[in-house]
N, C-alpha and C positions, 0 to 999 in steps of 0.2 A: 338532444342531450337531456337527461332526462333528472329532476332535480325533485330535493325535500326541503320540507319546510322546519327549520331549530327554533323550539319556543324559548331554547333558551337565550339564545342571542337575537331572534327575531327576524332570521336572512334564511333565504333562500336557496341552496345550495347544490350543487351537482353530486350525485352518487357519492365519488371519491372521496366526500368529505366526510363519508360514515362508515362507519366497524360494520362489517357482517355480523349481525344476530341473530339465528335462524329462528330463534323464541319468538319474533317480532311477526307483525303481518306483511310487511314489506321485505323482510329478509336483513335489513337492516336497525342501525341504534337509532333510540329516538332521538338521541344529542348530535352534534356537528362534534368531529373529533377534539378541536380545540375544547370547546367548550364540554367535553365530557371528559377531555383532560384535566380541564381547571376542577370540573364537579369532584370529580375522585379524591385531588390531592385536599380540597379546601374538609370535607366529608375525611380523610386520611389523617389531620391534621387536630381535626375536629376530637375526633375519638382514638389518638395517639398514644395517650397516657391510659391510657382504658385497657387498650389493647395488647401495648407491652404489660401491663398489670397481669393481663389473662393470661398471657403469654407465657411468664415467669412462673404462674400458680398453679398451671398445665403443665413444666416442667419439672417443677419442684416436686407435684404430687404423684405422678411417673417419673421419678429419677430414674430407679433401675430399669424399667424397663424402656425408659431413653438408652440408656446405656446399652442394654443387652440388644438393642437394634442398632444400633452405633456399635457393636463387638462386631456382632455377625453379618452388616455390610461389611465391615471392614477384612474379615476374614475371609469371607467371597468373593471380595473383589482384591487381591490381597498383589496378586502379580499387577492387575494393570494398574492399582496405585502407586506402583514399586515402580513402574516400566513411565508411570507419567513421571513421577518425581524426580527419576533416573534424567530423564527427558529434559525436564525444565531447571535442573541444576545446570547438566549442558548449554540449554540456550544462556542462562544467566551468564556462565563463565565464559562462551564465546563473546556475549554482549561485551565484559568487561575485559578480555584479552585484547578484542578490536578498539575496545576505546583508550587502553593505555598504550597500543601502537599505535593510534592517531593522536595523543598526546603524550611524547616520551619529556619534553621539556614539562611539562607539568608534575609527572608520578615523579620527574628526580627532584626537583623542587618540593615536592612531600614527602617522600626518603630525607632528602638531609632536614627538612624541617623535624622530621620525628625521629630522625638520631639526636639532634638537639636539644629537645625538647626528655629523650631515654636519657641522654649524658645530665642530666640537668642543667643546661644551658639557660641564661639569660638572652633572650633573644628580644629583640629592638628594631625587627624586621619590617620592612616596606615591603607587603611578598609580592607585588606585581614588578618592584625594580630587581628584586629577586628571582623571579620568574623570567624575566630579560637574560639575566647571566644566562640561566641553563637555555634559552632560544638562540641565543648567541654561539654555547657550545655546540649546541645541534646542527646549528646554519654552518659554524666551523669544521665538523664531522664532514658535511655533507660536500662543502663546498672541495674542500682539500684533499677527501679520504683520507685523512689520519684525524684519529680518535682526539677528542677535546673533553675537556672536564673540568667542572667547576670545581675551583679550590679555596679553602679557607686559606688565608694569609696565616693569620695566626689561627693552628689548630684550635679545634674545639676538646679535645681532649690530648694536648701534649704533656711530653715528660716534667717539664719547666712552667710552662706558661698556657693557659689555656684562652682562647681568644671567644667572641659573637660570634652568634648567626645573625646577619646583617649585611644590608647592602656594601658599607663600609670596608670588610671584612673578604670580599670575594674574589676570587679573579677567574679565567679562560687560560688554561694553559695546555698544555696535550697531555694525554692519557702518560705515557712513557715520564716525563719532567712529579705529574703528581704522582706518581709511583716511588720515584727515584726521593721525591722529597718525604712523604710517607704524612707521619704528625711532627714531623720537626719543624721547628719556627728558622727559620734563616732570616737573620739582619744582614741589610744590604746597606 
């Protein structure tokens, strides 16, 4: 096994622990890679403000022609930007179609929350005992095969009376029953 010696840390080391640098006479860094890890960032750190300073006044003083090489990548490469962005709105919007079909009790629990909240509602909501109802309706959907739905007792926007969004205020009833009742308040 054939090893170097790091003055910076003072260990003795096998190959693996050093960057190829063919500038070097061993073909490798004179540092152990931790330790020419730490040197970088501590040296990075060091002259941070220095170098976004330069950074900025290198910018500022080629604006346009920052710009005009910012136009003309971008008009050269104008389809595969098209074709990535095309791409990665895709992946996003499958991300988010799979995660509201592996949480449907949760997206109707933020549906009626932000009807409530559009209606101007005063809501006074527990949303995890809220979030219950709608797992309730879905366990009901699922178990029964007929549709289940969380219902406000007292509408949130009725003719007469307008009720909470609130645990208090809920129920599980089937899809056909909250239809039929609509926003009518029924006393029982």
């Amino acid at each position: 096994m054939l090893e170097k010696y790091c003055p910076l840390c003072n260990k003795t080391l096998s190959f693996e622990f050093f960057t190829k640098a063919t500038s070097e006479k061993h073909g490798l860094a004179p540092y152990c890679k931790p330790c020419n890890s730490f040197k970088n960032k501590a040296q990075y750190l060091k002259n941070k403000e220095l170098r976004m300073a330069k950074a900025q006044e290198i910018r500022n003083a080629d604006k346009e022609k920052a710009r005009s090489i910012s136009r003309n990548s971008y008009q050269k490469n104008k389809e595969k930007i098209s074709e990535r962005n095309k791409l990665r709105k895709e992946k996003i919007y499958a991300a988010g179609k799979a995660y509201r079909e592996r949480n449907i009790e949760k997206m109707r629990e933020k549906y009626a929350l932000r009807r409530s909240i559009k209606q101007k509602c005063f809501h006074l909501a527990d949303r995890s005992k809220i979030l219950d109802f709608y797992k309730k309706a879905e366990f009901l959907s699922k178990k029964t095969g007929i549709p289940h739905e969380v219902d406000h007792i007292i509408p949130l926007k009725g003719e007469k009376v307008c009720g909470l969004h609130w645990e208090g205020n809920l129920q599980v009833i089937t899809r056909s029953e909250n239809r039929s009742k609509s926003n009518h308040f029924i006393i029982q």
